[in-house]
Biopython code that builds the backbone (N, CA, C, O; Angstrom):
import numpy as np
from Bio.PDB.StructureBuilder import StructureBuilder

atoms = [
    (1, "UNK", "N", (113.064, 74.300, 151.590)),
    (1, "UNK", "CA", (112.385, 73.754, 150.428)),
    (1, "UNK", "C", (113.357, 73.730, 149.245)),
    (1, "UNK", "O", (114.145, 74.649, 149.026)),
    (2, "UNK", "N", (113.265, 72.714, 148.555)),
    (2, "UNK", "CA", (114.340, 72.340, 146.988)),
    (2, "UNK", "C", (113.915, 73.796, 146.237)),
    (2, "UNK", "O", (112.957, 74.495, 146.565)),
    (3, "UNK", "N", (114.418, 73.941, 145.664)),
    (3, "UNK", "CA", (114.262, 74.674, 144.683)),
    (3, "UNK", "C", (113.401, 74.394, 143.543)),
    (3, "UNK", "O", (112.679, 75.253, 143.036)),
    (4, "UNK", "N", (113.496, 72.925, 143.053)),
    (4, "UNK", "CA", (112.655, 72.088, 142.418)),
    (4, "UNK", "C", (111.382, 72.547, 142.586)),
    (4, "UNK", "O", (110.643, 72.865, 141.655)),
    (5, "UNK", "N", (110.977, 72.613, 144.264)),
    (5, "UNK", "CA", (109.530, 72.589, 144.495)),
    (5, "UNK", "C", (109.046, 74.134, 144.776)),
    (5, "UNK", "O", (107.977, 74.221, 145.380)),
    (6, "UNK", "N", (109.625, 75.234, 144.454)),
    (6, "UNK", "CA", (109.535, 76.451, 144.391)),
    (6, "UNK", "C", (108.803, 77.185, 143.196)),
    (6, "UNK", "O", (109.289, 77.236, 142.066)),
    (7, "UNK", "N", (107.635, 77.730, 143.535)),
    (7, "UNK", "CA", (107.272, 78.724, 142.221)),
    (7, "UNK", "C", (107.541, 80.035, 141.996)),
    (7, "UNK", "O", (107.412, 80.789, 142.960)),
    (8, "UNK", "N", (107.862, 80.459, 141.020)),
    (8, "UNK", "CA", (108.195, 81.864, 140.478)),
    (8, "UNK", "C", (106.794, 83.042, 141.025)),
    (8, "UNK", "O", (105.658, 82.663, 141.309)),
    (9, "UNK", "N", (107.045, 83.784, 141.041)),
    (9, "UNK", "CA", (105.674, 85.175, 141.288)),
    (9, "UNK", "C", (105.109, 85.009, 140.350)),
    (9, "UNK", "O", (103.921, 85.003, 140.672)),
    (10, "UNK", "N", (105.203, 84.863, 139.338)),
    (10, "UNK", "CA", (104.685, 84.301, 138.211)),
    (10, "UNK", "C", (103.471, 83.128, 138.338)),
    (10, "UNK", "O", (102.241, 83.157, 138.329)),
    (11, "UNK", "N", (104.201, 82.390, 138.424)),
    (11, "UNK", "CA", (103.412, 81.438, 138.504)),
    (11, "UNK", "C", (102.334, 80.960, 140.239)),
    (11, "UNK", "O", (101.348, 80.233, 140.363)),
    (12, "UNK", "N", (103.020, 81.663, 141.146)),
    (12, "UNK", "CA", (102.109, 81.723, 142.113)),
    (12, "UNK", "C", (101.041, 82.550, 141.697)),
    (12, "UNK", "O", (99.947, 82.122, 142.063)),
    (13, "UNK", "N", (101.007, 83.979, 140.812)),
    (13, "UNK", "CA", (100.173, 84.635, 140.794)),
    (13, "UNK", "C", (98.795, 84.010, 139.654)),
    (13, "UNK", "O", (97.617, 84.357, 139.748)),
    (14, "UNK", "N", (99.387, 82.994, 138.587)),
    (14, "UNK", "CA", (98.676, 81.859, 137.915)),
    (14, "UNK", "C", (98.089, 81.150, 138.499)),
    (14, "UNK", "O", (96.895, 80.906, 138.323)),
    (15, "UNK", "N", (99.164, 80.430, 139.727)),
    (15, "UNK", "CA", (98.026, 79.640, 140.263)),
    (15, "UNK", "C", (96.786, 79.816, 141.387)),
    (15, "UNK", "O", (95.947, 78.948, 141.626)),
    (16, "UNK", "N", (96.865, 81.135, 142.017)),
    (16, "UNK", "CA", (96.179, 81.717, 142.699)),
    (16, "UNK", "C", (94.584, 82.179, 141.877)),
    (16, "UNK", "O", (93.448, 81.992, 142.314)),
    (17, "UNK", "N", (95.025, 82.863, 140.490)),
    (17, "UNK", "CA", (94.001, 82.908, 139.194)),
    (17, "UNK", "C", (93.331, 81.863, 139.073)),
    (17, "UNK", "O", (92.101, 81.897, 139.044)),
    (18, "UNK", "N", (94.039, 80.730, 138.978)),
    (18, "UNK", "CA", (93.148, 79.072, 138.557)),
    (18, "UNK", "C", (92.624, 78.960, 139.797)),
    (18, "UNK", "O", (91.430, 78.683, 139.913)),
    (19, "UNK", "N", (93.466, 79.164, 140.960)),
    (19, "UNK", "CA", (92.443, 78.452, 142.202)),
    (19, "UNK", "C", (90.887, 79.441, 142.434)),
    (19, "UNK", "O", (89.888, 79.007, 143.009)),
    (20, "UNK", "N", (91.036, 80.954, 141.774)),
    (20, "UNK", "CA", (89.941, 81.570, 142.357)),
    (20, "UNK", "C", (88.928, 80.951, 141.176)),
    (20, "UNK", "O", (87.727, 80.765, 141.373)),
    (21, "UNK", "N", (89.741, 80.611, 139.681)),
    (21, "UNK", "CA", (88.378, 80.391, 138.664)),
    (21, "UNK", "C", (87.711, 78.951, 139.180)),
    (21, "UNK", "O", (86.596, 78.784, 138.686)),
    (22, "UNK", "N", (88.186, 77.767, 140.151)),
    (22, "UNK", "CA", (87.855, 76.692, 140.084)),
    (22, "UNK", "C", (86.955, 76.689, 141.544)),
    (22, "UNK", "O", (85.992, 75.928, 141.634)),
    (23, "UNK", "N", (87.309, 77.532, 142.609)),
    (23, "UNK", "CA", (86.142, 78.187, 143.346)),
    (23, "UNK", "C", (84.715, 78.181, 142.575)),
    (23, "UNK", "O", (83.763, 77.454, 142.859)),
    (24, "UNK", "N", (84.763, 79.045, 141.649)),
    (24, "UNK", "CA", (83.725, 79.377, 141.202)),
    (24, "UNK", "C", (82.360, 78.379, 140.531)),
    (24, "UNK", "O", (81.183, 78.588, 140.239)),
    (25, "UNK", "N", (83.425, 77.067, 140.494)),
    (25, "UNK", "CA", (82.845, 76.270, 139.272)),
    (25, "UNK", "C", (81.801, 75.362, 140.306)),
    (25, "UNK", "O", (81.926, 75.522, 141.520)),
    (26, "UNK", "N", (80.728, 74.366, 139.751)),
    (26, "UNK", "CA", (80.052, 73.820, 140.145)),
    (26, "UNK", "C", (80.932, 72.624, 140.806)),
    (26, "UNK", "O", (82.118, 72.555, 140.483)),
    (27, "UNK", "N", (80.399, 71.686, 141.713)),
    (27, "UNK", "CA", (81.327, 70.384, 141.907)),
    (27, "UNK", "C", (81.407, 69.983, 140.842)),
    (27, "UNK", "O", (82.560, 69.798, 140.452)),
    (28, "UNK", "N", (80.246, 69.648, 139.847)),
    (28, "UNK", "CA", (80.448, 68.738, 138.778)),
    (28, "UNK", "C", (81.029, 69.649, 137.941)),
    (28, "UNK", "O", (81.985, 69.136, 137.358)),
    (29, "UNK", "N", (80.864, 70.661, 137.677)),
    (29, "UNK", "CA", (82.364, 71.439, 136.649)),
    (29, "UNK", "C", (83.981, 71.064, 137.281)),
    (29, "UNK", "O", (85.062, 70.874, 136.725)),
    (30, "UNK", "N", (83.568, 71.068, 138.623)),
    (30, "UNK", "CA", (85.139, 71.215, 138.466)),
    (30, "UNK", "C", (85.781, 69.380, 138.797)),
    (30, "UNK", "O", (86.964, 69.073, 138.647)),
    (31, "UNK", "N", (84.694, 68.398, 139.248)),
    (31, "UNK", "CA", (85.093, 67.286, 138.189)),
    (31, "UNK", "C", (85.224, 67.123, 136.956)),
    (31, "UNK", "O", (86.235, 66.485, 136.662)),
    (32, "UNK", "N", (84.924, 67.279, 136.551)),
    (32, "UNK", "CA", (85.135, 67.206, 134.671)),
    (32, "UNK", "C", (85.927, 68.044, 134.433)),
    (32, "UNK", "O", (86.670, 67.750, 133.496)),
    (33, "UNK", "N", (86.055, 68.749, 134.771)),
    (33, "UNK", "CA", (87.367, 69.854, 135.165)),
    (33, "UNK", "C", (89.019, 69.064, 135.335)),
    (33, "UNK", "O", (90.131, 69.096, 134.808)),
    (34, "UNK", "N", (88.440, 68.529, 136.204)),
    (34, "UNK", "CA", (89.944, 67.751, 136.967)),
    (34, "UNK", "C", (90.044, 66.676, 136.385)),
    (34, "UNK", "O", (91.178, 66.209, 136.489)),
    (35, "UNK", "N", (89.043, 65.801, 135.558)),
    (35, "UNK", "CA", (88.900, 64.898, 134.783)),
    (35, "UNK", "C", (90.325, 65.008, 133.592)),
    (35, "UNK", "O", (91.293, 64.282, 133.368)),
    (36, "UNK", "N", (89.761, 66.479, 132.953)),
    (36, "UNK", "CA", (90.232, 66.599, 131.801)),
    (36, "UNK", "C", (91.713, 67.088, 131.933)),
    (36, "UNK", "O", (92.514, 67.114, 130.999)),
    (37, "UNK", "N", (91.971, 67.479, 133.241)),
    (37, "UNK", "CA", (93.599, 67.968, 133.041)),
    (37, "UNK", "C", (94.413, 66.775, 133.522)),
    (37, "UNK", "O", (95.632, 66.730, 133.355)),
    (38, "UNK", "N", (93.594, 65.629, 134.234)),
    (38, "UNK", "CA", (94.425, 64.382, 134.456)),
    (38, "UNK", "C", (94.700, 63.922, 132.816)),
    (38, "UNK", "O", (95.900, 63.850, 132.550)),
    (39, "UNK", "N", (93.840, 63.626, 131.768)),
    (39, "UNK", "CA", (93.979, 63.415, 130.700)),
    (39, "UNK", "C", (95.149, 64.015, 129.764)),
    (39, "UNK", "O", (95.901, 63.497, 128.938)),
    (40, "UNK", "N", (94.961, 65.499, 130.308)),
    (40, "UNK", "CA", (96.234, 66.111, 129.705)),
    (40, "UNK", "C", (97.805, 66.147, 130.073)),
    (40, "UNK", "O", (98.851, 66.296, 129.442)),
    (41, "UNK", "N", (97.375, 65.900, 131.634)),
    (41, "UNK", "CA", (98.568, 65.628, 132.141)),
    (41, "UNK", "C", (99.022, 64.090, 131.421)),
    (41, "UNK", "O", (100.099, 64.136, 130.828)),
    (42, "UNK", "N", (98.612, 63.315, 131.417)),
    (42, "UNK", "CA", (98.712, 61.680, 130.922)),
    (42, "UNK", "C", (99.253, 61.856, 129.170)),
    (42, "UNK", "O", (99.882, 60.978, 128.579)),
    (43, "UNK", "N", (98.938, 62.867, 128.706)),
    (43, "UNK", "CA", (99.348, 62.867, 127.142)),
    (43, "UNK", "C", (100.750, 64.248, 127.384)),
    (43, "UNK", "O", (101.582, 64.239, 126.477)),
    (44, "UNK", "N", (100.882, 64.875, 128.038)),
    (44, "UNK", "CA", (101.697, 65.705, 128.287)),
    (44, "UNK", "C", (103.056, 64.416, 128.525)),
    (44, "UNK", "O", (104.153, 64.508, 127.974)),
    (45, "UNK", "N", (102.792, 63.674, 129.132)),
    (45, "UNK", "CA", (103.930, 62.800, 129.947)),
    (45, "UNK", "C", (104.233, 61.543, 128.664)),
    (45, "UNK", "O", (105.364, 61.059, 128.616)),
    (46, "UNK", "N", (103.174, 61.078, 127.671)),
    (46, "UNK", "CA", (103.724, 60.727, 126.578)),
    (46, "UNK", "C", (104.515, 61.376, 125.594)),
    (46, "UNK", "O", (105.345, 60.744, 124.940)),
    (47, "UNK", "N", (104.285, 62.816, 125.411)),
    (47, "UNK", "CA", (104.815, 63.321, 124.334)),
    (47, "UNK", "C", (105.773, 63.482, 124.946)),
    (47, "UNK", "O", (106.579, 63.909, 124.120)),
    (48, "UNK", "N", (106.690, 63.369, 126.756)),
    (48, "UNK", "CA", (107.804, 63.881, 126.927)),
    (48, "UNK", "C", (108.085, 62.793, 126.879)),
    (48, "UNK", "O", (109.239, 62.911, 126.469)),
    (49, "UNK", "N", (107.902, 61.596, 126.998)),
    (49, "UNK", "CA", (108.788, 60.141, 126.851)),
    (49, "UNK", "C", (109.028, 60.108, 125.354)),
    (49, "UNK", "O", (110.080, 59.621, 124.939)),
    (50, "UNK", "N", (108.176, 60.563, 124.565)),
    (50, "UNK", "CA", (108.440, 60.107, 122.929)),
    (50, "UNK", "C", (109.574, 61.221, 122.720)),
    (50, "UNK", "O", (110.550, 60.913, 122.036)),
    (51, "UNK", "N", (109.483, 62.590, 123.317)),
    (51, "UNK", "CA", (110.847, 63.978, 122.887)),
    (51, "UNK", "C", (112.207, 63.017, 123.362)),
    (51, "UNK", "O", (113.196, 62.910, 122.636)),
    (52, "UNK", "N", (112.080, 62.331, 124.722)),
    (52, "UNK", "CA", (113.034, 61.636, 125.009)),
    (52, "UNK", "C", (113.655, 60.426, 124.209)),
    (52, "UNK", "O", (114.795, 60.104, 123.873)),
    (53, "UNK", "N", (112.572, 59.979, 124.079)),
    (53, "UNK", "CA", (113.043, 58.431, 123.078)),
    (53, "UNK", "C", (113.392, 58.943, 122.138)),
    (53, "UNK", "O", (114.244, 58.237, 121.600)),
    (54, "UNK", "N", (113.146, 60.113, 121.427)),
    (54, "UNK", "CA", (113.565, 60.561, 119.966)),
    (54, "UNK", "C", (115.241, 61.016, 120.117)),
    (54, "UNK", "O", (116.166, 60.705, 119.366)),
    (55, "UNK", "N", (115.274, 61.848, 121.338)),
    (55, "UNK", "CA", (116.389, 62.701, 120.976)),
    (55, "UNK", "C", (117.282, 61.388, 122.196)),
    (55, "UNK", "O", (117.760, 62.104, 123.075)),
    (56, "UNK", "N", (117.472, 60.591, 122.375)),
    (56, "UNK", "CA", (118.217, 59.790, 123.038)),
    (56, "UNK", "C", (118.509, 58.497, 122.061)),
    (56, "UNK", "O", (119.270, 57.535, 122.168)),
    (57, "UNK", "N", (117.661, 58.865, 121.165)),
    (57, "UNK", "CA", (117.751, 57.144, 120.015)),
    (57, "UNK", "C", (117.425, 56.208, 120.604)),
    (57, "UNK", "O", (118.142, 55.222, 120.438)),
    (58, "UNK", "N", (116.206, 56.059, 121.563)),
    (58, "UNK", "CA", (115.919, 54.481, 122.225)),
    (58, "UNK", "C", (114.901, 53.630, 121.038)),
    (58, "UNK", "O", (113.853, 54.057, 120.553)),
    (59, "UNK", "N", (115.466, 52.520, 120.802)),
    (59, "UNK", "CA", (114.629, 52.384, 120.267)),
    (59, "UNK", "C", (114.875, 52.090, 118.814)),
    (59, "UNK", "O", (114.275, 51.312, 118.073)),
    (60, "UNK", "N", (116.075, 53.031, 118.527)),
    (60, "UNK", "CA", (116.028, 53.036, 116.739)),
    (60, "UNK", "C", (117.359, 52.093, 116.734)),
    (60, "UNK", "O", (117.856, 51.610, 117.752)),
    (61, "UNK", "N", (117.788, 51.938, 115.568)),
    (61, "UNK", "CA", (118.648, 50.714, 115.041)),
    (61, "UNK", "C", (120.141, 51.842, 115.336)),
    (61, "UNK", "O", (120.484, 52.918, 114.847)),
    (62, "UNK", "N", (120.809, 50.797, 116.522)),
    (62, "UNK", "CA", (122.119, 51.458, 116.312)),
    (62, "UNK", "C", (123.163, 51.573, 115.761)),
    (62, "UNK", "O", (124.006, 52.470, 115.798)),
    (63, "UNK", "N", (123.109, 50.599, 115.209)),
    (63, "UNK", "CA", (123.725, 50.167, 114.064)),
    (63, "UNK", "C", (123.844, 50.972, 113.048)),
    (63, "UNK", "O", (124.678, 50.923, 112.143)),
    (64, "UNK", "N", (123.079, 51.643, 113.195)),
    (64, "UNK", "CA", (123.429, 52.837, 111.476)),
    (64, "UNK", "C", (123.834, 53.991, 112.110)),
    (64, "UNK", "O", (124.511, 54.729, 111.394)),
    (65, "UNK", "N", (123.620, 54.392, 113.281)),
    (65, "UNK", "CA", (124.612, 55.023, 113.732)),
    (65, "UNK", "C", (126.097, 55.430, 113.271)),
    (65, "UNK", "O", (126.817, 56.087, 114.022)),
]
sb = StructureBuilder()
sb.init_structure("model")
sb.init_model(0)
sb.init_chain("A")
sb.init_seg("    ")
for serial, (resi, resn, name, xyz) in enumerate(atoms, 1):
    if name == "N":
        sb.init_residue(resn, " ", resi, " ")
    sb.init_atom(name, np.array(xyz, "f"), 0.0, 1.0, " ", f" {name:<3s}", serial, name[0])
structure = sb.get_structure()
C-alpha cells in the first residue's frame, strides 16, 4: 500500500470513533449526515483551489509582477 493511502493510529483510532457514532444514527440521520459532509467536502476543495490560485498567482495580472 502507498503511503499516500495509509492512516496514522491516530487517525485510525478517529475513524473507528466516527464509524461507531454513525452506527448509531438513524438511516435518515446518517443521510443527512452524509449529505452534509459531501457539502463540506465540495467547499473544503474550493477553498484549496482558491489557497492555490492565490499562492501560485493564477489568475492575477503578471505583468506587475
Amino acid at each position: 500500500m502507498d503511503e499516500m493511502d495509509e492512516l496514522t493510529l491516530e487517525q485510525e483510532f478517529n475513524l473507528r470513533g466516527f464509524a461507531d457514532q454513525v452506527k448509531l444514527m438513524s438511516r435518515e440521520q446518517a443521510q443527512e449526515f452524509l449529505i452534509e459532509q459531501y457539502k463540506l467536502m465540495m467547499l473544503q476543495k474550493i477553498m484549496f483551489q482558491q489557497i492555490l490560485k492565490q499562492e501560485w498567482r493564477l489568475g492575477s495580472d503578471f505583468a506587475s509582477l
